[in-house]
C-alpha positions as CSV (number, residue, x, y, z in Angstrom):
1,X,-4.7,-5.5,-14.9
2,X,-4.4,-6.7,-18.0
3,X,-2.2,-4.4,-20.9
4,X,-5.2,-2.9,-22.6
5,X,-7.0,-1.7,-19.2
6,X,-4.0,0.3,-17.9
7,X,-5.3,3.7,-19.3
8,X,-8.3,2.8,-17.5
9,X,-6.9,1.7,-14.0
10,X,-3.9,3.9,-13.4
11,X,-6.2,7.1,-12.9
12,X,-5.8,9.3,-10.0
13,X,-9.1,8.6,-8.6
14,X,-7.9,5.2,-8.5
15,X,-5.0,5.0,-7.1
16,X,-6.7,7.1,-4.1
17,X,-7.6,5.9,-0.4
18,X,-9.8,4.4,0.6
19,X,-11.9,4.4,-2.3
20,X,-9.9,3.4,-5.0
21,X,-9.2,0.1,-7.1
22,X,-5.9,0.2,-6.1
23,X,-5.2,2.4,-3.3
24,X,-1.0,3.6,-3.1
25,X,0.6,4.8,-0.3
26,X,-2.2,5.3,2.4
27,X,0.8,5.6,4.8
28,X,2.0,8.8,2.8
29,X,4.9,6.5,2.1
30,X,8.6,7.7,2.1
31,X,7.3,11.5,2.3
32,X,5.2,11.3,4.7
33,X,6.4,8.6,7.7
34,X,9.0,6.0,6.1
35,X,12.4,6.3,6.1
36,X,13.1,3.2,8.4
37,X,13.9,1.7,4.9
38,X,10.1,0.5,4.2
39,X,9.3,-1.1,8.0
40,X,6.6,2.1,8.1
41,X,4.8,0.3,5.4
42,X,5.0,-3.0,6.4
43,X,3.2,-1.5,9.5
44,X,1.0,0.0,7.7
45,X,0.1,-2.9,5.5
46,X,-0.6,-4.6,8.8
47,X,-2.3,-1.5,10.4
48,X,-4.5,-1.8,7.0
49,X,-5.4,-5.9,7.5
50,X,-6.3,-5.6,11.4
51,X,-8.7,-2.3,10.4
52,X,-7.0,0.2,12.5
53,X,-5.6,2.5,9.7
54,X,-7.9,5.4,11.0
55,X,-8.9,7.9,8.3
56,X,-7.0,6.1,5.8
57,X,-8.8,2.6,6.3
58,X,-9.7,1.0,3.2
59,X,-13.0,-0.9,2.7
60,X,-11.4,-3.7,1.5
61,X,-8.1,-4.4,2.5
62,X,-7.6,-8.3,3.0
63,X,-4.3,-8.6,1.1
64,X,-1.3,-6.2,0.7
65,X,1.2,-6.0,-1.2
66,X,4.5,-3.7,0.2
67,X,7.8,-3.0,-1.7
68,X,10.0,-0.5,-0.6
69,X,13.4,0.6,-1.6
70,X,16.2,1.6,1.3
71,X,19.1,2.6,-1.6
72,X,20.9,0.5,-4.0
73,X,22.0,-2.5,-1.4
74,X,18.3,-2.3,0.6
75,X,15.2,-4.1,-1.3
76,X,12.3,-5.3,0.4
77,X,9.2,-6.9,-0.4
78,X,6.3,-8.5,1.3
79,X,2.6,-10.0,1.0
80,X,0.7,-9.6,4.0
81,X,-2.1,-11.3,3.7
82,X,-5.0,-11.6,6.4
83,X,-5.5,-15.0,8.7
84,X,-8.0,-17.1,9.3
């Protein structure tokens, strides 16, 4: 978003599955299922893309974006982004 719309986007009901502009986390993230170091939420990113993330499937989930962080020597990042 751009600078000015922040206020506007980062709002709880935002931020929410599977209903939101920009849904976080339907995994539960590193609370709920991850600590493999982020490979939960590349799962669920992909989960997410095929339509088989359940209750937590979002309406319109054709590119993801996952970051995760293992500790100070473990980054990750990734675009999953749907075929075809």
């Amino acid at each position: 978003c751009k600078p000015e719309e922040a206020n506007e986007v980062l709002q709880f009901e935002n931020l929410r599955a599977p209903d939101g502009r920009l849904p976080l986390n339907t995994s539960g993230g590193n609370l709920a299922e991850c600590y493999m170091h982020g490979l939960e939420l590349q799962v669920e990113a992909v989960r997410q893309i095929q339509g088989r993330a359940g209750e937590r499937q979002l309406s319109c989930a054709d590119t993801m974006f996952v970051s995760g962080n293992g500790g100070i020597i473990s980054e990750q990042t990734a675009l999953v982004l749907q075929g075809g």
